[in-house]
C-alpha positions, 0 to 999 in steps of 0.5 A: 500500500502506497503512502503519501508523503504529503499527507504525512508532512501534513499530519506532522505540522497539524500534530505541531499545530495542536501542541502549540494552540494547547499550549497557547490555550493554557497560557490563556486559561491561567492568565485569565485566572490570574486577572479573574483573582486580582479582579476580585481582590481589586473590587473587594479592596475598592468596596471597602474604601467606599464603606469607610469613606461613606462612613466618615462622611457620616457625622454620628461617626465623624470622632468616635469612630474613625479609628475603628472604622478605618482599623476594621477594613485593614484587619479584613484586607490583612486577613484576606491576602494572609488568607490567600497566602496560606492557600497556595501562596503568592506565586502561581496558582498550581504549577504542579496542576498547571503542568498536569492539565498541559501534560492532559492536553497534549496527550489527548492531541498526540492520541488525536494524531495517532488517530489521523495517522491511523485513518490515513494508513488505512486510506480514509484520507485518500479519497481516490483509493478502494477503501474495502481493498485497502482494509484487506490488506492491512488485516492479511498483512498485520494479522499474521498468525506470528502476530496473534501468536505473539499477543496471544503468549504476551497477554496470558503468560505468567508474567503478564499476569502476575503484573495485572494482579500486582497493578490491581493490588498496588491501584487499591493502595493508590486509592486509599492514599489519594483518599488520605491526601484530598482529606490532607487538602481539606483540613490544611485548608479549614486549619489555615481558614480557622487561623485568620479567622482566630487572627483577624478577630484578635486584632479587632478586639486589640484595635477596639480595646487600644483605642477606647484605653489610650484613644479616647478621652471619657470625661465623667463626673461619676462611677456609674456613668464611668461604668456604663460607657466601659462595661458594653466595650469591654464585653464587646471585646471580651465576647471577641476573644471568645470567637477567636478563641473558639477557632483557634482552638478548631486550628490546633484541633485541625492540626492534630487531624492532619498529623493524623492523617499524616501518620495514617498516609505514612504506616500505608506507604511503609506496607506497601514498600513492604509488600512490594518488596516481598512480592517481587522477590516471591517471598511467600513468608514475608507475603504472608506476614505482610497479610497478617498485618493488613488483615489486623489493621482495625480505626475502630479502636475498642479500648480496655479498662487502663488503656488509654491513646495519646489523644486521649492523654492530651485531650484530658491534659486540655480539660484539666488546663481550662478547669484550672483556668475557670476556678483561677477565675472564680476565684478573682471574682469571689475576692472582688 
């Protein structure tokens, strides 16, 4: 069967072309993402100014509220770029993704060619060939009986079997580790939202407390009058620490979760080394033992009487701590 050269230089310049408009396409997508994120963040930044701007244009708001009025938006623009730090940084967004989606790309183009490429051995392409004639003769001339010889010992010896099963069992690993590493992401990003928010709360109490303390001049005659412009404010702040403590204490308990999580991702990781290592060198012993130890994995832990975790240690440590910290408390007030 004749080939044409043409049609071959064809389809390489096509195949090339692809790979540049793919590449071309990316480049697009993330610098699209890249002016859609500033985009947000320049709206966001411009939204606020106009609140504080219309806010001290107000006169109920003209003295007493300045400081807090601009101090509130910098604490919420702080958080939001320390917040998109933590996330992915100020580089590129994922450039290990970035490459992944390229790499997707030109396989899916280089499948492509192997397709036009295929049609155009086949005489698709050739429009002044006899398509039936053609077809028979790539059949007789590649379906030789040495060829299905050939796949028929490739495909169902030993080797090629005991490679499907390792790939099969190696796959369920892979699947638990993926599992572990997406519950890695989601706890690395709820941690990372429950510390700015901790943060940025923090800073709003210290900001309002700083500046009712050392800003604000309160000129009254009597206690109760004293009394009754300090009381509000420093609940307010009080109740502010609270919230804050509240997700700091989420962050340490995400903390925890991801070394978890990181020690689970570990013990898998050494258990398959070990498998794979007791498969390839057919150690049926230490096959066996890496089985038993498999099969006694068990997260649903059923504890004896005096048996205790180092979660559990901790989390009674902590119980103790604020306990401490609640009579400590009471008993400031009691003598007051």
């Amino acid at each position: 069967m004749d080939i044409n050269e043409n049609s071959y230089d064809g389809l390489e310049d096509e195949i090339k072309g692809l790979r540049a408009e793919a590449r071309s396409r990316l480049e697009k997508e993330y610098k699209f993402k890249k002016f859609r994120q500033r985009l947000v963040s320049i709206l966001f930044t411009g939204s606020l100014l106009l609140c504080v701007i219309t806010l001290i244009n107000l006169d109920p708001f003209r003295k007493e509220m300045q400081p807090i009025i601009l101090g509130v938006p910098l604490v919420i623009g702080v958080g939001f770029f320390i917040l998109k730090y933590l996330q992915n940084g100020f580089g590129s967004i994922n450039s290990g993704s970035k490459k992944s989606n390229s790499e997707i790309y030109l396989q899916l183009y280089n499948l492509r060619y192997e397709f036009l490429n295929f049609k155009k051995k086949a005489g698709i392409l050739d429009d002044g060939r006899d398509l039936d004639s053609i077809v028979g003769n790539v059949i007789e001339e590649t379906f030789t009986q040495a060829y299905i010889q050939d796949k028929i010992e490739k495909t169902f010896s030993d080797i090629a079997q005991k490679n499907a099963k390792l790939s099969s069992l190696i796959s369920e690993f892979d699947k638990a580790t993926y599992r572990i590493n997406e519950e890695l992401s989601r706890l690395r990003r709820s941690a990372n939202l429950n510390l700015v928010i901790g943060t940025l709360s923090t800073a709003i109490a210290i900001i309002s407390l700083t500046y009712e303390v050392f800003l604000n001049e309160v000129k009254y005659s009597d206690t109760v009058s004293l009394l009754s412009h300090y009381i509000p404010r420093i609940s307010l702040v009080v109740f502010i620490e609270i919230f804050a403590f509240f997700f700091l204490k989420l962050y340490r308990a995400n903390l925890q979760e991801i070394k978890y999580f990181n020690n689970e991702k570990t013990n898998i990781d050494f258990k398959l080394i070990s498998l794979k290592t007791a498969l390839y060198q057919e150690d049926q012993a230490m096959i066996t033992l890496c089985l038993t130890e498999l099969i006694k994995t068990e997260r649903n832990f059923v504890l004896r009487k005096d048996e205790s975790t180092v979660e559990l240690e901790k989390m009674k440590a902590g119980q103790n701590s604020n306990q401490m910290l609640a009579n400590l408390f009471e008993k400031l007030l009691l003598k007051k």
